[in-house]
C-alpha positions in Angstrom: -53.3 18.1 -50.3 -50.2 16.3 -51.3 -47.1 18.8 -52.1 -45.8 18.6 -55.5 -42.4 17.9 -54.3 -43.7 14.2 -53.3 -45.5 14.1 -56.5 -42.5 15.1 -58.6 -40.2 12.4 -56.2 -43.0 9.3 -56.8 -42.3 10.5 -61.0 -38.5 9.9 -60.5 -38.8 6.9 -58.3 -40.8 5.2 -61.0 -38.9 6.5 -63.9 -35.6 5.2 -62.0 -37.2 2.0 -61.0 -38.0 1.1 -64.5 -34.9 2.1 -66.7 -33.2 -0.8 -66.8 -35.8 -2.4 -68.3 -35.9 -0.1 -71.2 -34.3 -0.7 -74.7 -31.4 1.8 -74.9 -32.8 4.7 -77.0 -36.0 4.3 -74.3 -33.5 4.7 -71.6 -31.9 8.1 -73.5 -35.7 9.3 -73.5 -36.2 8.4 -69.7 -32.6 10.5 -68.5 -34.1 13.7 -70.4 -37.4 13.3 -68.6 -35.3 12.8 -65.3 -33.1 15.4 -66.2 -35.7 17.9 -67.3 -37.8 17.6 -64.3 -41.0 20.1 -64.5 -39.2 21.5 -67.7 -40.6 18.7 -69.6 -44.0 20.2 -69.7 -42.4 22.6 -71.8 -41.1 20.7 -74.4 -42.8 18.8 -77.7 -42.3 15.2 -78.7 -39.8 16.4 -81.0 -37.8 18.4 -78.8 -37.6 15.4 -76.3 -36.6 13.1 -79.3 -33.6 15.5 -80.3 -32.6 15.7 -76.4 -32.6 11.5 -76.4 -30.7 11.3 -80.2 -33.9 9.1 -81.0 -37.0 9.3 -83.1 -40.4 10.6 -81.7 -41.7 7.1 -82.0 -39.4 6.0 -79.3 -40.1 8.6 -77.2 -43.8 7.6 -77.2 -43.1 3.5 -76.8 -40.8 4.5 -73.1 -44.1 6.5 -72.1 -46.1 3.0 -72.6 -43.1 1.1 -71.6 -43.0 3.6 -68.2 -47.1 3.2 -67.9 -48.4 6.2 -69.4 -50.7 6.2 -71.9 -48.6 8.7 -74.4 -46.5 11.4 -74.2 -49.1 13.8 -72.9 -49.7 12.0 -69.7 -46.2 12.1 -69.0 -45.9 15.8 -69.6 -48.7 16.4 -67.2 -47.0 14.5 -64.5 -43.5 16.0 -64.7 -45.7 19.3 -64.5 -46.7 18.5 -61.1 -43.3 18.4 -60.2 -41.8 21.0 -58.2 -39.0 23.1 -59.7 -35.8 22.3 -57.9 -34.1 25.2 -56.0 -31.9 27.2 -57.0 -28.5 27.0 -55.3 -27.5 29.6 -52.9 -24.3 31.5 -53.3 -22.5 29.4 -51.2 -23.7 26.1 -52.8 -22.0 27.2 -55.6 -18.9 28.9 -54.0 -18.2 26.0 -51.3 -18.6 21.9 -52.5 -19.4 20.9 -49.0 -22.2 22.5 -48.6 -23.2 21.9 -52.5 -22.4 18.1 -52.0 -24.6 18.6 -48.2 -27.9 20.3 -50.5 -27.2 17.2 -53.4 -27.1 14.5 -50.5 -30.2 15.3 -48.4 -31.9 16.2 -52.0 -31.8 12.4 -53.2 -32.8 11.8 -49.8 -36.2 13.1 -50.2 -36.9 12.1 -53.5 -36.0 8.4 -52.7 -38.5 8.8 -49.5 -40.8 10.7 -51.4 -40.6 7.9 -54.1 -41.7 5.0 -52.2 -45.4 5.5 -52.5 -44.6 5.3 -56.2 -42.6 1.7 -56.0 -44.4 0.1 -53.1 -47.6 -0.6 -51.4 -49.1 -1.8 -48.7 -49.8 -4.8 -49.8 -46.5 -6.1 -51.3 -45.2 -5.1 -47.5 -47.8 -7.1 -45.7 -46.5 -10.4 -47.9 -43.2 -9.8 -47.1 -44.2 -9.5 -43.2 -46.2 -12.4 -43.7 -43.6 -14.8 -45.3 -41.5 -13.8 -42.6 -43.9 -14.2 -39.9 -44.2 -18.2 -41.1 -40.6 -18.6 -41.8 -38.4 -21.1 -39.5 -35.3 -19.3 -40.6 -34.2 -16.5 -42.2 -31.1 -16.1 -43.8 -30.5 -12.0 -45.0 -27.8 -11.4 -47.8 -26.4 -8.2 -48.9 -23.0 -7.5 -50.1 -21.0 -4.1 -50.8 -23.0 -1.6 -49.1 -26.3 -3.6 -49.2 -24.1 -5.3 -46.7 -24.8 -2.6 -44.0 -28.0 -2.9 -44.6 -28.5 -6.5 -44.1 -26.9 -6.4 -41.0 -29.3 -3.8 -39.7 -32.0 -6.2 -40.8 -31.0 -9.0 -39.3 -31.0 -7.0 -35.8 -34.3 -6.0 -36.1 -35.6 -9.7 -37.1 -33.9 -11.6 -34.1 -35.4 -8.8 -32.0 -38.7 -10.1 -33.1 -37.7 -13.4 -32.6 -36.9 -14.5 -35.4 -34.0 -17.3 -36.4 -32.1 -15.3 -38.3 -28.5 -16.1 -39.8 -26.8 -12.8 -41.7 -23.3 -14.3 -43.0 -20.4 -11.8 -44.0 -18.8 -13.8 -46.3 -20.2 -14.5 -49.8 -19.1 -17.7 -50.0 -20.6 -18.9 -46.5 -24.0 -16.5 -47.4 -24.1 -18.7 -50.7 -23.6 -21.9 -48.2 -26.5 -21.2 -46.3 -28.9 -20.3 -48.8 -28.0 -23.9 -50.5 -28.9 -25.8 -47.2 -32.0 -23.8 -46.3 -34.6 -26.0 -45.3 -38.7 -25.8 -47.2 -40.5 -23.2 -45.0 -37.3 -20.7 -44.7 -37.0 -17.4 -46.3 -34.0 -15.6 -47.7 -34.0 -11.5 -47.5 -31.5 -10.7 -50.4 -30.7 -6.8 -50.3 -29.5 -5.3 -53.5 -29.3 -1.6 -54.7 -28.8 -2.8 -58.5 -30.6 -6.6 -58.4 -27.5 -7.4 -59.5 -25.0 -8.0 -57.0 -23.5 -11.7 -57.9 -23.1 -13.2 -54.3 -26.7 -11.8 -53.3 -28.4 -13.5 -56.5 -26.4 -16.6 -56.9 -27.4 -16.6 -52.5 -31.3 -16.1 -53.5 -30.9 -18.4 -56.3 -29.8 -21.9 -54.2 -32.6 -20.9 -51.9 -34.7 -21.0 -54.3 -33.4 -24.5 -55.1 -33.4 -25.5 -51.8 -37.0 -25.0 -51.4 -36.9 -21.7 -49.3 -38.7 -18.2 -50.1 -37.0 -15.2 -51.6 -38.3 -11.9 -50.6 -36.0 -8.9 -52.8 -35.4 -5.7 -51.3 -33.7 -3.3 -54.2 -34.2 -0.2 -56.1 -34.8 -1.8 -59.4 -38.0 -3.0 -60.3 -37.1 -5.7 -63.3 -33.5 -7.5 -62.2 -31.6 -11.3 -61.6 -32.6 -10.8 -58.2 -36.4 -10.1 -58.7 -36.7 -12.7 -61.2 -35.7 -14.7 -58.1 -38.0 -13.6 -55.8 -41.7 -14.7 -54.7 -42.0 -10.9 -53.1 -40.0 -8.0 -54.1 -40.0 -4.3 -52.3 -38.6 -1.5 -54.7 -37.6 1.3 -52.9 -35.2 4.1 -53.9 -34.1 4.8 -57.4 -31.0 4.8 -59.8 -30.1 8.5 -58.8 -28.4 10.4 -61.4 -25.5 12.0 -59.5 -22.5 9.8 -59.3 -22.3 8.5 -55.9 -25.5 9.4 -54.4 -27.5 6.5 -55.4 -26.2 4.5 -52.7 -27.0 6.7 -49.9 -30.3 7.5 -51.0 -31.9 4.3 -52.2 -30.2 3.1 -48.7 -32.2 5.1 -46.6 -34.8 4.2 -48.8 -34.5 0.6 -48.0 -33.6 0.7 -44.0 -36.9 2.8 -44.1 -38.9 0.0 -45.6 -37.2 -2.4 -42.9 -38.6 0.1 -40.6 -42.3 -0.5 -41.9 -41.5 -4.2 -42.5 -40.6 -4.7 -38.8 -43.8 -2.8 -37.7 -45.8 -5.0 -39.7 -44.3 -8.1 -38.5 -44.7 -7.0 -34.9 -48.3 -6.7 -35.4 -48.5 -9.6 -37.2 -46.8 -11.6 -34.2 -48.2 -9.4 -31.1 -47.3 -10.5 -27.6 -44.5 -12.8 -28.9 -42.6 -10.0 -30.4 -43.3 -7.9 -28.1 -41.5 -10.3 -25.7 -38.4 -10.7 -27.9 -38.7 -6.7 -27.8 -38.4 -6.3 -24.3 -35.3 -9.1 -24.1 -33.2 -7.6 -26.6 -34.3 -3.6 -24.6 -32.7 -5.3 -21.5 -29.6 -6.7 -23.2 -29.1 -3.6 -24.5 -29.9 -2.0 -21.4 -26.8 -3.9 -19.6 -24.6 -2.5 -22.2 -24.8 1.1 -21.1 -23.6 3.3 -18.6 
């Protein structure tokens, strides 16, 4: 049986994934249920209402606006949830070891929270596109940037072409001369970064596929794309939501890159066994 720490971390992925795509008094309602956590089970319509500064009626329009049929349903699944810990003594005596429990917390929830914002199926079109693509051109700035770069290993140790510029301005260049037949991999936390969606946007133009890796569901960038992969949500704690929805998304480059190496068989597995002996040669 599933443990109700991955049920309560698919809730918050889904709940985080969404927000930005609520009106703002739907948003209010959405950062009690998130803030809440099992405790919402607890609570009335009215009582979530007065938490949000909003009227019941709103509170029931996020719950269809988030996919649940009414307030009840989202009670029952926030009472799946399991209660988060409480902090030791030195959690609250020493920050390091409070920011170490906060850090590795998000972590989980944003792993726990992928079944909730992607399937198997939205992953096997992204391996796919790729799989058919003459080039690939990965984008990513800020610390998406990181990410990309990591990406772009892994593809041209499948054997893909892949090109992963640094700059903005020479990413943006790229994308505009991107031929039919190519695919762009834009990475963004928010969907929002400029450079990333004004990259995916002249692909787009130039005839090339967009596949979006982020942690929002509804953004620039996924209007953008032909295939999107949410993975990791807006954490609450300031700071955090990098890290987490980061290991969220190297983890779905993980799966992506298992999937394309099944996809491709013997001729990945060549380009596997190249880039094992080049960096065999680099070590003592």
């Amino acid at each position: 049986m599933e443990s109700s720490s991955a049920q309560g971390g698919r809730l918050a992925a889904h709940v985080r994934a969404h927000l930005p795509e609520l009106r703002e008094a739907e948003q209010r309602v959405a950062r009690v249920v998130l803030e809440q956590g099992p405790g919402l089970a607890d609570l009335t319509i009215g009582d979530v209402a007065t938490l949000a500064g909003t009227a019941p009626s709103s509170v029931v329009r996020a719950c269809q606006r988030l996919g649940f049929r009414g307030f009840q349903q989202l009670k029952i699944a926030a009472a799946q949830q399991a209660p988060r810990p409480t902090p030791s003594t030195d959690e609250e005596r020493d920050p390091a070891a409070r920011a170490l429990a906060e850090t590795l917390r998000a972590a989980r929830e944003a792993l726990d929270g992928l079944t909730a914002t992607l399937d198997a199926a939205q992953l096997r079109e992204a391996a796919e596109l790729l799989d058919s693509a003459s080039r690939v051109l990965v984008v990513g700035a800020g610390l998406s940037g990181a990410v990309a770069l990591d990406a772009a290993y892994r593809l041209r140790a499948l054997g893909s072409a892949v090109d992963a510029p640094a700059d903005p301005s020479t990413a943006q260049l790229a994308a505009g001369l991107l031929p039919p037949g190519a695919v762009c991999l834009a990475i963004s936390h928010t969907g929002s970064a400029r450079s990333t969606v004004d990259a995916a946007r002249l692909a787009r133009k130039a005839g090339a596929g967009v596949i979006a890796l982020t942690s929002t569901a509804s953004s620039p960038l996924t209007v953008l794309s032909n295939c999107t992969l949410v993975a990791g949500g807006q954490d609450l704690i300031l700071g955090l939501e990098t890290v987490a929805s980061r290991l969220a998304h190297l983890a779905v480059l993980d799966a992506l890159s298992l999937t394309l190496l099944t996809l491709r068989g013997a001729a990945a597995e060549q380009a596997l066994f190249l880039s094992a002996g080049i960096t065999a040669d680099h070590l003592y």
